[in-house]
Each structure stands twice: as structure tokens, then as C-alpha cells.
C-alpha angles and dihedrals in degrees: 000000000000117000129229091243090046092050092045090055092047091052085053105045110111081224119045095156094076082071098058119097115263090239085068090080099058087054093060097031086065092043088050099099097040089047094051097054094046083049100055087038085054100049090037089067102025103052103057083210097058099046100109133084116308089229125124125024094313084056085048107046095047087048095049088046102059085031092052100035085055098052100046085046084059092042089046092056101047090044108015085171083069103077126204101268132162083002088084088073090072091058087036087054092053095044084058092046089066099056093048089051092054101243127118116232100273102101088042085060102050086051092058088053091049092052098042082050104055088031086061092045102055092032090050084052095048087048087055100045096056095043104256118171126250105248083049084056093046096045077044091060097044091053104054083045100055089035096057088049088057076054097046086040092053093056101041076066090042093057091032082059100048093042093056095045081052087054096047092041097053090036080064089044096053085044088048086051099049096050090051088057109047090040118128096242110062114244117240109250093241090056086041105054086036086064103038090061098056086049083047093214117134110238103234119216091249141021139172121216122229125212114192127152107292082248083067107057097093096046097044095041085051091063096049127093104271098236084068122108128236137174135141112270120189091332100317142099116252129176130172120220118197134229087002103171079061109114115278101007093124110059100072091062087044088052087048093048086058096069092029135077096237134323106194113219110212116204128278115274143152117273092252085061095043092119091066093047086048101042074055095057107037088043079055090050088055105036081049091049094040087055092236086110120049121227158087140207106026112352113192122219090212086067089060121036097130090052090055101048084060108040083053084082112240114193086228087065091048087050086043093051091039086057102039101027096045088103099069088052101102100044132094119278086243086054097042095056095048091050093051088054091053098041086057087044090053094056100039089056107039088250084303104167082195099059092023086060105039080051095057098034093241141139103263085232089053085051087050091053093050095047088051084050086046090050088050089059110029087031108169091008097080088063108045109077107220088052086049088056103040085047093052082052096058095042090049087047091057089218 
């Protein structure tokens, strides 16, 4: 007599069809083609989404799947050292058939119940039929249902897979995207728009482009909205934020400023026009980074333009710097960089000692004595307007 402990580890056991007689699997083998038609009868009226001829692949693949389920029960039960195998992929494959569809698991898995139902049902009658006893029955019972859930199982990793490979894949297409469109060359609308709809994102009628640290991308693509796009562009980060004159479109990437170095906002463009608002942006980041621009947090290219013209380095401003800065030539880098502060303050303040001085935190004395040391060496140039303004070009070049 079977014991109660005995009994308990069997129910348990991930396997119980190792426990059933050989001769089990004669009885269902000969029951196979009756129950797969009731099966796919069963699911055809019972899953609304299933209730349509069983033709093409769909049809296929359903019919494959109860055919195929039926046959390696019986083979699992003659040789249960065998494994299932290679026959998982069928239950992988349908799995990835609902996502594609565009349905969740739900109705798979109806399908599973129906099958294990109607399975049970016929099996249990051929059992009885031949006189099998009723732990065998019941055995019986606990192994088509532990079995159906390995099969369910099988394709909750089937549509897990593909969902993750429809992620991946439309994570590249979105990278693909933003670097199209911030290319230097501008895309041709019909490319663009080509690959805009495999990335199925909608182009919007403006943008603006983002430049942060590389290490930067993730944290600062998290606190956009999601519909943004990010990928990593010459060694930057750059990410594209659309409608970004809407209303509040722009705090998140404040908030984000606040806990980053620097993100670089470029101006607002159409998409088409996305690679100027992008060569902005990234030219902000490194002029930022290289300490020739100022600022932390968001910087926005719009506030220096004129910074940036001249940092993009003209030969003109190099000819302009060689004519109006050839005086500080010959003095120490320490001197020549104090002279070049002074020289900006100089023509930021009109020659003022008092706001040349409170600018460079300096005794307003100590500001006099400069600008007599800056007349020694500019002479005539700090009085004649066009050299004050070419000078001031030069200086804000950083040439």
C-alpha cells in the first residue's frame, strides 16, 4: 500500500509521468487522431480569436501545435529520459506568433486549458475502458496537466524572446533614425520618412537637438519625454526632443541640467534641419567642456551665437587675432592671459577702472594699473572703434 508521504512526493514530483504503466502510452497513442480534432473543434469555438479557418500558417501552426503536443506526451511517457527537446521550439514559435499578432497570451493560453480538458476527458475514458486503475487515472490527470503548463511555459519564453528582440530591434531603428537625421548631410524626405516609419516614430514639425557627456546619454534620455530619441553620435551624447517651444518641454531637461555638467540645448528646427540644431549643440557641449563658454546645467545655443560663430574658427578671425592681439605675443602665458581678461573687460566697460575692476575681483587701483599696462601695449587701438570691435572679436574667439 502507498503511503501518504509517498503519495505527497509523487504530487509533487515536475515529472509525474515518469510514475504511469508503459502500456499508457498505447492507450493514448490510439486516441491521438480523435482527440486532435475535438481539440481544434474546442478551441475553434471557444477562443473568439481563433474562430476562423485553420488555413495558412496560423492554421498551421495551431494544428502542428495540438498534433505535435499529443505525440511527444505519448513519447515522454514510453522513454521520459528522453526530454522534450527540440520539440520546445514548436511552443517557442507560437509564443512568438502572439506577439506578432499582436495579442498577449491570454487566448494561448486558453487554448492550453482547452486542450488539457478535452485530452483528459478522452484519455480518462480510454483508461477506463481498458481497466486501469485509479491511482494510474489519477497519475494520468496530474501528468497532462503538468505537462500542458512545460508547453504554456514554453511559449510565455517564446513571446518573452520575441518581445525582447522587438524591443532591440526598434531600440537600433530609433538610433539609426537619430543619427539620419542629424547627419551632416541633410536626408532626403523620402529616406527620411522611410526610415522614420520602421522606427515608428511620427516625424514632428520641429525639434531641437541635445549634446551631454556620452555618460550622460541614459540619465538624461530617462527624463525626456519617451517618445525622444537618443543615441551616441561622434562620441557624444545626442538626443532629439520634440515640439520643444510646447509648453513645458523644457523642464524636464532643466531638471536634468541640475544633476548634470552641462546638456546643450540646439535651436528649434524642422526635422529636415535637425543637423544644424545638432552641430549647435554639440559645438555648446565643447566649447562648455573646453572652458571658452561659461555655463552649467542646460546651456542653450540660442544665448551664444555669437560665441559660437567665433569659436567655429574663420580664417578671417585667425587673420583678425594675428593683426589686433600681436602685441601680447612676447609676454608670459601667465601675462598674456591676464592681459586678454583685461582687454574684454576694457571693452565691455567703456575703460571703466570701477566695473573693470568689480569683473575681475580686483582692487580698482590694481584695474588702473592694468589698463595703463594695456595702453603700453594697444596703444591707439583702444580708441578707435573698429579696432575695439575687432579686438573684442579676437578676444571672444579665443584665438
Amino acid at each position: 500500500m502507498t503511503s501518504s508521504s509517498e503519495r505527497t512526493d509523487k504530487s509533487l514530483d515536475p515529472e509525474p509521468w515518469r510514475g504511469l504503466p508503459a502500456r499508457v502510452a498505447d492507450l493514448i497513442e490510439a486516441e491521438i487522431p480523435a482527440t486532435t480534432a475535438e481539440i481544434l473543434e474546442s478551441i475553434g469555438r471557444e477562443v473568439p480569436e481563433y474562430a476562423r479557418p485553420l488555413e495558412g500558417n496560423f492554421g498551421r501552426g495551431v494544428q502542428t501545435g495540438v498534433a505535435e503536443a499529443l505525440a511527444q506526451f505519448v513519447a515522454v511517457i514510453r522513454d521520459p529520459d528522453a526530454g522534450r527537446g527540440p520539440g520546445r521550439e514548436v511552443y517557442l514559435e507560437l509564443g512568438r506568433g502572439e506577439l506578432r499578432q499582436g495579442r498577449t497570451l491570454d487566448s494561448l493560453q486558453s487554448a492550453y486549458r482547452i486542450g488539457a480538458r478535452v485530452a483528459w476527458r478522452r484519455f480518462a475514458e480510454a483508461g477506463r475502458r481498458a481497466r486501469l486503475p485509479a491511482e494510474s487515472l489519477s497519475l494520468l490527470a496530474e501528468s497532462i496537466f503538468a505537462y500542458i503548463d512545460e508547453l504554456s511555459a514554453d511559449s510565455v519564453d517564446g513571446f518573452a524572446e520575441a518581445q525582447a528582440e522587438l524591443e532591440d530591434q526598434g531600440r537600433r531603428r530609433r538610433r539609426e533614425l537619430t543619427r539620419l537625421l542629424v547627419a551632416a548631410e541633410p536626408p532626403a524626405a523620402a529616406e527620411l520618412a522611410a526610415v522614420a516609419r520602421a522606427a515608428r516614430w511620427t516625424l514632428p514639425p520641429r525639434l531641437a537637438a541635445i549634446a551631454c557627456a556620452e555618460g550622460d546619454l541614459d540619465a538624461v534620455a530617462r527624463s525626456l519625454p519617451p517618445e525622444s530619441l537618443a543615441a551616441v553620435v561622434d562620441g557624444a551624447g545626442c538626443l532629439l526632443l520634440a515640439d520643444p517651444e510646447g509648453p513645458g518641454r523644457l523642464e524636464p531637461l532643466r531638471r536634468a541640467g541640475r544633476r548634470r555638467a552641462v546638456v546643450a540645448l540646439g535651436p528649434p528646427t524642422a526635422p529636415t534641419a535637425a543637423g544644424q540644431s545638432w552641430s549647435l549643440a554639440r559645438a555648446l557641449l565643447d566649447a562648455v567642456a573646453a572652458g571658452r563658454i561659461e555655463g552649467r546645467g542646460m546651456v542653450v545655443a540660442d544665448d551664444h551665437l555669437a560665441e559660437l560663430l567665433l569659436l567655429a574658427g574663420s580664417p578671417l578671425t585667425t587673420r583678425i587675432a594675428e593683426r589686433r592681439l600681436a602685441a601680447f605675443a612676447g609676454l608670459t602665458e601667465r601675462s598674456r592671459e591676464r592681459m586678454r581678461e583685461t582687454a574684454l573687460a576694457h571693452v565691455r566697460h567703456g575703460g571703466n577702472a570701477v566695473a573693470m575692476a568689480e569683473e575681475l575681483h580686483v582692487h580698482p587701483q590694481t584695474a588702473r594699473y592694468r589698463i595703463a599696462r594695456l595702453r603700453e601695449l594697444l596703444g591707439d587701438q583702444l580708441d578707435d572703434p573698429d579696432a575695439r570691435f575687432e579686438l573684442e572679436l579676437a578676444l571672444r574667439a579665443g584665438v
